[in-house]
C-alpha positions in Angstrom: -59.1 107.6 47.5 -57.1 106.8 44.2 -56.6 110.3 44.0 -57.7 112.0 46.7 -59.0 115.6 47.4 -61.6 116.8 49.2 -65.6 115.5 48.1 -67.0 118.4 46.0 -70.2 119.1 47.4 -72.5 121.5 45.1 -75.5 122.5 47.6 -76.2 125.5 48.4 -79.1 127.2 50.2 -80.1 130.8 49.7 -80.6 133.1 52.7 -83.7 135.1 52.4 -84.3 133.1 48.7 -87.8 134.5 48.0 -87.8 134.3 44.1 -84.9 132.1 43.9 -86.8 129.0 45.5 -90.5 129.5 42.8 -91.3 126.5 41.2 -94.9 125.7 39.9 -94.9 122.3 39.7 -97.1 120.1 37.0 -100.7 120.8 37.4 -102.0 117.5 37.1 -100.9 114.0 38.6 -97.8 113.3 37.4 -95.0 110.3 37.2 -91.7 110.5 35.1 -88.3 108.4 35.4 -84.9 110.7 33.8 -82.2 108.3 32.7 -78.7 110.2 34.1 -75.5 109.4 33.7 -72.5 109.3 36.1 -69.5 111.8 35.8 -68.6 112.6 39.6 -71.9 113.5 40.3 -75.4 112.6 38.7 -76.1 114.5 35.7 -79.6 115.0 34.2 -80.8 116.8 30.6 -82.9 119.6 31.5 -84.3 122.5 29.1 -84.8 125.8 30.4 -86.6 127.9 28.3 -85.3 126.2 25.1 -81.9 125.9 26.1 -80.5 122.7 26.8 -77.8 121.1 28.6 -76.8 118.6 31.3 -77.6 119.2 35.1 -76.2 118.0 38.7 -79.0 116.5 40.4 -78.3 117.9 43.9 -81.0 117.2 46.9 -78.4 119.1 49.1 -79.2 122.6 47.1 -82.6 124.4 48.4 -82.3 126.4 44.9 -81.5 125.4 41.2 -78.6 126.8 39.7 -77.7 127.5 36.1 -74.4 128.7 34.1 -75.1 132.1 32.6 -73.5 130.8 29.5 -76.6 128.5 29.1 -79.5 131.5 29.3 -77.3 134.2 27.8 -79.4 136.0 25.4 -83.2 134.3 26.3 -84.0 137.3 28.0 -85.1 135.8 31.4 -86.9 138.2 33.2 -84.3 139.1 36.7 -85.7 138.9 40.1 -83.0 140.8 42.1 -80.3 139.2 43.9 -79.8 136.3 46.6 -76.7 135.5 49.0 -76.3 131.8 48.9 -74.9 129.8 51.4 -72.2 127.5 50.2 -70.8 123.7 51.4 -68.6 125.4 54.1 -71.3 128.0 55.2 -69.8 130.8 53.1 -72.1 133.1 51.9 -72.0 135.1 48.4 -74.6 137.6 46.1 -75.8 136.6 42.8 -78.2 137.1 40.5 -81.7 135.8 40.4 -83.4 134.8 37.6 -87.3 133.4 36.7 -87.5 130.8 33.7 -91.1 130.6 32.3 -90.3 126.8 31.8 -88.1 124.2 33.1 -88.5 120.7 31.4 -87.0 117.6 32.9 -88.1 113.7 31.4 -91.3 115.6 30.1 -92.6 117.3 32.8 -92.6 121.0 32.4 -92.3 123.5 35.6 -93.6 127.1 35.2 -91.9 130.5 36.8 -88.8 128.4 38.5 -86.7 130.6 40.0 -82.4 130.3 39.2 -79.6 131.2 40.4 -76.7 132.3 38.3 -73.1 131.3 38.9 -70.2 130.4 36.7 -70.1 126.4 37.1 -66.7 126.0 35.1 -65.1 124.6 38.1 -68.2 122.1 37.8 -66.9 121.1 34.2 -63.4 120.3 35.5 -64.7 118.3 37.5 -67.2 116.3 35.9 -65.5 116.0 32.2 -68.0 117.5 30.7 -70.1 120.6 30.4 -72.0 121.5 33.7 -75.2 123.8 32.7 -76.6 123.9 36.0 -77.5 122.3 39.2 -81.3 120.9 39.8 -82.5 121.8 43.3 -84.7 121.0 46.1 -87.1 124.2 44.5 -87.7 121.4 42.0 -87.3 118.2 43.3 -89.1 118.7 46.0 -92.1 119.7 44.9 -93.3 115.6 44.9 -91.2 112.5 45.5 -88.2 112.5 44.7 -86.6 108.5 43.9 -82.8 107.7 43.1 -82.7 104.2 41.5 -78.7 103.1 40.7 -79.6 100.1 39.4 -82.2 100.9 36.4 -80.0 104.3 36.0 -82.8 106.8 36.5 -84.1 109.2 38.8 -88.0 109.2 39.2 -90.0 112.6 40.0 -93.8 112.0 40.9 -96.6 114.1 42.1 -97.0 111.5 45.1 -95.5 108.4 46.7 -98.7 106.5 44.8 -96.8 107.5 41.3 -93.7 104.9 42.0 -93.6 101.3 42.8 -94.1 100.4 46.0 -91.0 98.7 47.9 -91.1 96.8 50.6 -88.4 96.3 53.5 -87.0 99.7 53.3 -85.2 101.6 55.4 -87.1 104.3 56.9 -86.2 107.4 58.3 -87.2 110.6 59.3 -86.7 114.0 57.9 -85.8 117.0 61.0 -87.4 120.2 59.6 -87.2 122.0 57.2 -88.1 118.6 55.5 -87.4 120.0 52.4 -83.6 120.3 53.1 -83.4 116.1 53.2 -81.6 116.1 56.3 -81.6 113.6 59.5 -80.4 113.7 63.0 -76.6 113.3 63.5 -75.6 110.7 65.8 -73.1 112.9 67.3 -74.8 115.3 70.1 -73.8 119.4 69.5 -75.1 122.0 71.3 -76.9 123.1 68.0 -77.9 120.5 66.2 -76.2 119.8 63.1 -78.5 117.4 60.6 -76.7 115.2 58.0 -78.0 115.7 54.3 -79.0 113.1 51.9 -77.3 114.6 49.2 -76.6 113.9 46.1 -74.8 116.8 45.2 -71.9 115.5 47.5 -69.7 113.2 45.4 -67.8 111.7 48.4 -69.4 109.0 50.7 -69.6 111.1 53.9 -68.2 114.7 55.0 -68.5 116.2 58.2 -68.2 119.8 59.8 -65.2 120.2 62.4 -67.7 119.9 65.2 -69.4 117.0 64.5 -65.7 115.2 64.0 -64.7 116.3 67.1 -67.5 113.5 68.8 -66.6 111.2 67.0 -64.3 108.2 68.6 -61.5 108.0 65.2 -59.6 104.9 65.3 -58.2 105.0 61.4 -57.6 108.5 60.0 -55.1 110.5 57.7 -54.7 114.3 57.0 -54.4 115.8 53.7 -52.9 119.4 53.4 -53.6 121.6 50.7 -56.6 123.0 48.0 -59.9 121.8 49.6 -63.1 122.0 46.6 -66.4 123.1 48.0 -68.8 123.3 45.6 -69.7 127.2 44.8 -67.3 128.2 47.6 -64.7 127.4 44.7 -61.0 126.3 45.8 -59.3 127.5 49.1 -56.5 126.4 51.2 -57.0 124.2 54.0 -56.4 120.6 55.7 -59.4 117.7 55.7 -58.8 114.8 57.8 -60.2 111.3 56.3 -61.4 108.8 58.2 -63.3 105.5 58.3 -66.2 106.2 59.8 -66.8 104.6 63.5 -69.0 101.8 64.8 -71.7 104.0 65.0 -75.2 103.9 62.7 -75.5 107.2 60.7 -79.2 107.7 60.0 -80.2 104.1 60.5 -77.6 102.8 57.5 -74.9 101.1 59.3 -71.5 102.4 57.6 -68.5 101.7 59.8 -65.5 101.6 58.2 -66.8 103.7 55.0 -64.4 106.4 54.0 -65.0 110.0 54.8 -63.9 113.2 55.3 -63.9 116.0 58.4 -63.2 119.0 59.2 -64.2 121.7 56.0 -67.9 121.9 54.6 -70.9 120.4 56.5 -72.8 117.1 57.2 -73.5 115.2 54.1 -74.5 111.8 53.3 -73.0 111.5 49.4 -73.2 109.3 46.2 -70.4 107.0 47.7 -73.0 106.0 49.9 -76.3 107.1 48.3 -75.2 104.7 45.0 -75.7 101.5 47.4 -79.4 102.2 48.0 -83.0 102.8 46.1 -83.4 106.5 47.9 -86.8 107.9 48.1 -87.4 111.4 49.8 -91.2 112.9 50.6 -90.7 116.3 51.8 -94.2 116.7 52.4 -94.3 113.9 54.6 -90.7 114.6 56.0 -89.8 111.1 55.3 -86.9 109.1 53.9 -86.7 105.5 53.0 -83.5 103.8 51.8 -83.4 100.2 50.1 -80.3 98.0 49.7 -78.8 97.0 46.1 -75.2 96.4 47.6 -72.3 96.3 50.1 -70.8 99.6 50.7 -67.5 100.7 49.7 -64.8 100.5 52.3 -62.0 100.9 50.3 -59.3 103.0 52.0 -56.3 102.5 49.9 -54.9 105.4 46.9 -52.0 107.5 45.7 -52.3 110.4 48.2 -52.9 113.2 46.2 -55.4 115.1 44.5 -55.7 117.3 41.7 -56.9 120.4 40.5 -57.9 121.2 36.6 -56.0 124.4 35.7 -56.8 125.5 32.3 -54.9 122.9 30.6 -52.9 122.1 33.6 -53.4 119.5 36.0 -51.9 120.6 39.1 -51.4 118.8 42.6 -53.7 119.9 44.5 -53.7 118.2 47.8 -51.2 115.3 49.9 -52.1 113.1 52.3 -49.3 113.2 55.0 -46.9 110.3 54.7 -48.8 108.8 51.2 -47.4 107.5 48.3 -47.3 110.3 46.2 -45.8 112.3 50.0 -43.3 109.5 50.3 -42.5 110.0 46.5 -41.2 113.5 46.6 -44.3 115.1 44.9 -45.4 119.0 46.2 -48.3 120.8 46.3 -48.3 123.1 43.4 -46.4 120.5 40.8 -47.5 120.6 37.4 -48.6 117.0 35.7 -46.9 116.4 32.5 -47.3 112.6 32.1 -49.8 109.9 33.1 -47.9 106.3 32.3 -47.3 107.0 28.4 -49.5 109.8 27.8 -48.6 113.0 27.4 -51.1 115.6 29.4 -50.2 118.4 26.6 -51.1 116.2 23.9 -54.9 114.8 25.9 -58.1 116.5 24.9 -59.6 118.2 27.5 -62.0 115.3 28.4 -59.9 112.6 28.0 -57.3 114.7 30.3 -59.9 114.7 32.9 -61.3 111.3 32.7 -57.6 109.6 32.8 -56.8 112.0 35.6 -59.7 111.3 37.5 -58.1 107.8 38.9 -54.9 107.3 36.5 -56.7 104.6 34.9 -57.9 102.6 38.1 -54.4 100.4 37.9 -52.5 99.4 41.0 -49.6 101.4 40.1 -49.1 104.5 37.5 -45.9 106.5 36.9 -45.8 110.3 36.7 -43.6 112.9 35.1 -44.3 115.9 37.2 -42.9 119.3 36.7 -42.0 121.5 40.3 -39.4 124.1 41.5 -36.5 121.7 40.8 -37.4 120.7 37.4 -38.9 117.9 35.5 -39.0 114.4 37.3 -40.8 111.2 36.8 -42.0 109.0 40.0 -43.6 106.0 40.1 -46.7 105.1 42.6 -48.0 102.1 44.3 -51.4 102.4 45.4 -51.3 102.0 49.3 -53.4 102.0 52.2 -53.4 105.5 53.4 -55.2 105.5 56.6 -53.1 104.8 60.1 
């Protein structure tokens, strides 16, 4: 919660998907491990159709997404058109397209079925070009492993393809397996699963229903843009919370930080990152095993922030936070980050200093708003009652 906007959560599912959810996987046995690196979410090289670039690996997406900019001009053969069901359930048309090949780590996947959407608010984010999102249409297809430590995501035909853990955490998958979900501890009259998903950068999110059963002892409200994956950016309020003495899926997580009322039920990379995560669609199983403590940090600056262009714009407050407390509005423009000058940052290192104002204990800020230029400066602070 250094600075602190909603979790951007890039899965999507598509309703009625047909084409946009083909993938032929490898014909024969097959075992590969995919170094990625972290920037917000997990990215991944992937080549579709000789064009390269880097991908989110998302297990909370039923299809795999790609920027047009990456495919322009291969001549991918179209497949009609999709609405896709965002984070917050919103649903939108876009194109469908078939790639003859998708390569990832080595392994090549025939007639795999994308969707195509503009992922620039993806590159904000992440500091660096976002070419697409990998799927469940792909992942799926075998055993899919996360593995924080060595760095690397594993993809193999079976379960017999990785190492074999013992002591793991094991837990089922409610159908459709393929989606990665598992039951929510909170009862609804429709049930409402919680993904595994690593598309979600936060630690946990959950929809206003679910939120509503939950008993909240420690919890905050931030008021402005909320970020939701493909839905884009909207106006709204999230409360964050520690989450209750209550196990979630098996994984016992009270007093992790997470956030209610927009998007869905999702089990994120603040959460995911602590744990070897295996999923088995085919046998609609998950098994989790520990590397380290979970992070239960609740303390920030009370705002988040929004990439504009070359802007950086406040995006969000949380109600009676530092940044609250300070004077600073929804809507104010960034123009300095301790000594440096936003104007005079390249795009990336804009976006990477940005990201947590250098991880410090304190930063000062020269903002730009209705009444002019003025500089505050910010304490980092617990920011949950």
């Amino acid at each position: 919660l250094a600075t602190v906007a909603a979790p951007v959560a890039g899965g999507c599912y598509g309703a009625g998907a047909g084409e946009a959810l083909r993938a032929e996987p490898p014909p024969d046995a097959y075992a590969a491990e995919i170094p990625f690196v972290r920037e917000e979410w997990l990215l991944v090289d992937v080549d579709v159709a000789g064009a390269r670039g880097k991908f989110i690996v998302d297990t909370g997406s039923g299809v795999t997404v790609v920027d047009p900019s990456l495919v322009a001009g291969l001549g991918l053969e179209g497949a009609g058109v999709v609405r896709v069901r965002d984070f917050e359930g919103r649903r939108k048309a876009h194109d469908v397209l078939v790639a003859p090949e998708l390569e990832i780590g080595g392994l090549v996947y025939r007639d795999v079925g994308l969707v195509a959407v503009d992922l620039s608010l993806f590159s904000d984010l992440a500091c660096v070009p976002v070419a697409g999102i990998l799927g469940q249409n792909v992942l799926a297809q075998g055993v899919f492993e996360l593995d924080p430590a060595a760095g690397v995501i594993r993809l193999a035909s079976t379960a017999a393809g990785l190492e074999a853990r013992p002591g793991g955490i094991a837990i089922p998958l409610v159908p459709p397996a393929v989606a990665a979900g598992v039951a929510s501890p909170v009862r609804t009259l429709i049930p409402r699963p919680f993904t595994l998903d690593t598309g979600s950068s936060g630690s946990i999110t959950v929809d206003r229903r679910t939120l509503r059963g939950l008993e909240i002892r420690r919890a905050a409200t931030v008021r402005g843009l909320t970020r939701s994956g493909l839905g884009g950016i909207s106006e709204g309020r999230v409360t964050y919370f520690t989450w209750p003495e209550r196990p979630l899926a098996g994984l016992e997580v009270a007093g992790v930080p997470a956030a209610g009322g927009v998007g869905s039920n999702t089990i994120g990379l603040g959460v995911l990152m602590a744990y070897v995560l295996r999923l088995d669609a085919r046998a609609a199983r998950a098994e989790l095993w520990p590397l380290r403590e979970l992070g239960r940090v609740s303390a920030g600056f009370g705002l988040g922030l929004h990439f504009d262009g070359d802007a950086v714009i406040v995006a969000s407050l949380v109600d009676g936070g530092p940044a609250a407390a300070a004077g600073v509005r929804v809507g104010d423009r960034l123009a300095r980050i301790g000594e440096r000058v936003v104007d005079a940052m390249t795009t990336s290192d804009r976006c990477r200093v940005a990201r947590d104002f250098g991880g410090g204990a304190a930063v000062e800020l020269e903002l730009v708003g209705e009444r002019g230029p003025y500089t505050v400066s910010l304490r980092r602070a617990e920011v949950l009652d």
